[in-house]
C-alpha positions in Angstrom: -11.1 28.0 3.5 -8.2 26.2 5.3 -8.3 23.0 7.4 -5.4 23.4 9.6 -6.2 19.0 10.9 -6.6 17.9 7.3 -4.2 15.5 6.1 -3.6 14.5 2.4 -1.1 11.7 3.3 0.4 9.7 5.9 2.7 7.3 7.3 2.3 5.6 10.2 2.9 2.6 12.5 0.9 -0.7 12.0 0.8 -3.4 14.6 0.2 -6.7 13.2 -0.6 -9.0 15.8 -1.1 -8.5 19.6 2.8 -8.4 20.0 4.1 -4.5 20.2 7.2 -5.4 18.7 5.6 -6.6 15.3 5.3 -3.0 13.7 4.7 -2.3 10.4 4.0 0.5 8.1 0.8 1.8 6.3 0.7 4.2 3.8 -2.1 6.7 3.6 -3.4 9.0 0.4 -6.4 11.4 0.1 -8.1 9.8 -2.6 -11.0 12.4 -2.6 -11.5 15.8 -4.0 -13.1 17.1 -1.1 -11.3 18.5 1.5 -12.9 17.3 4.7 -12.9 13.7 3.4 -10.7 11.2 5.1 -7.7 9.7 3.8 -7.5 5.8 2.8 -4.8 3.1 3.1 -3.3 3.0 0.1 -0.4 0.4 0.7 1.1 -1.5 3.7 4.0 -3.4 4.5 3.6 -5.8 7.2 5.9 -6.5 10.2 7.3 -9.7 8.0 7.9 -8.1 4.8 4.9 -9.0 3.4 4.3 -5.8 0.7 0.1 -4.9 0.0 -1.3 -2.5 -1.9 -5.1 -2.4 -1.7 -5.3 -4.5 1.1 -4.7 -4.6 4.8 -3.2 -7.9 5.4 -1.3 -8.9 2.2 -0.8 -12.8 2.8 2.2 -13.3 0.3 5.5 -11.3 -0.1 3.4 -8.8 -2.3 -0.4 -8.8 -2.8 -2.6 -6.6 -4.8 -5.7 -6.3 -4.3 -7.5 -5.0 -7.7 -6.5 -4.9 -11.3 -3.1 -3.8 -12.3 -2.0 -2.4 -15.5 1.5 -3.3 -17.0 3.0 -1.1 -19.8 5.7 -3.3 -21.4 7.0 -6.6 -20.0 6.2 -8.8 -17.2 8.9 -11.4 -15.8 7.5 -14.6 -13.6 10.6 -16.3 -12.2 13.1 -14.2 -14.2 14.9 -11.1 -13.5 15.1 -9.4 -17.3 11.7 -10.3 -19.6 12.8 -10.8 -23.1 9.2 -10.6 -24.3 6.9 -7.6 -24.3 3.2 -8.2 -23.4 
């Protein structure tokens, strides 16, 4: 069976505030394995920069909303980590 208006991803505009010309972009995924399922936001990046992935209305340059998983090295105030985790 095909759904010819099912989508399994998306971009599209996000207005932040009651301004039009504060436009972002959201990111949308089809996070389910059922076909007639809607698709979620996965990741937005706000009219300001402001990067979020898990949320809506990421308050700092990049927020993430859940847990994370790191493979190797993580650098806090330096470009090149010398130290694996």
């Amino acid at each position: 069976m095909e759904y010819q208006d099912r989508r399994i991803a998306a971009i599209a505009a996000a207005q932040g505030t009651a301004d039009e010309d504060q436009t972002g972009l959201a990111f949308f995924t089809h996070p389910s394995g059922t076909a007639t399922a809607a698709i979620s936001e996965a990741m937005r990046i706000q009219y300001d920069g402001n990067v979020g992935i898990g949320t809506t209305s990421p308050a700092q340059l990049f927020s993430v909303s859940g847990s994370g998983y790191i493979s190797t090295a993580l650098g806090i105030g330096v470009a090149s980590p010398s130290e694996d985790l």
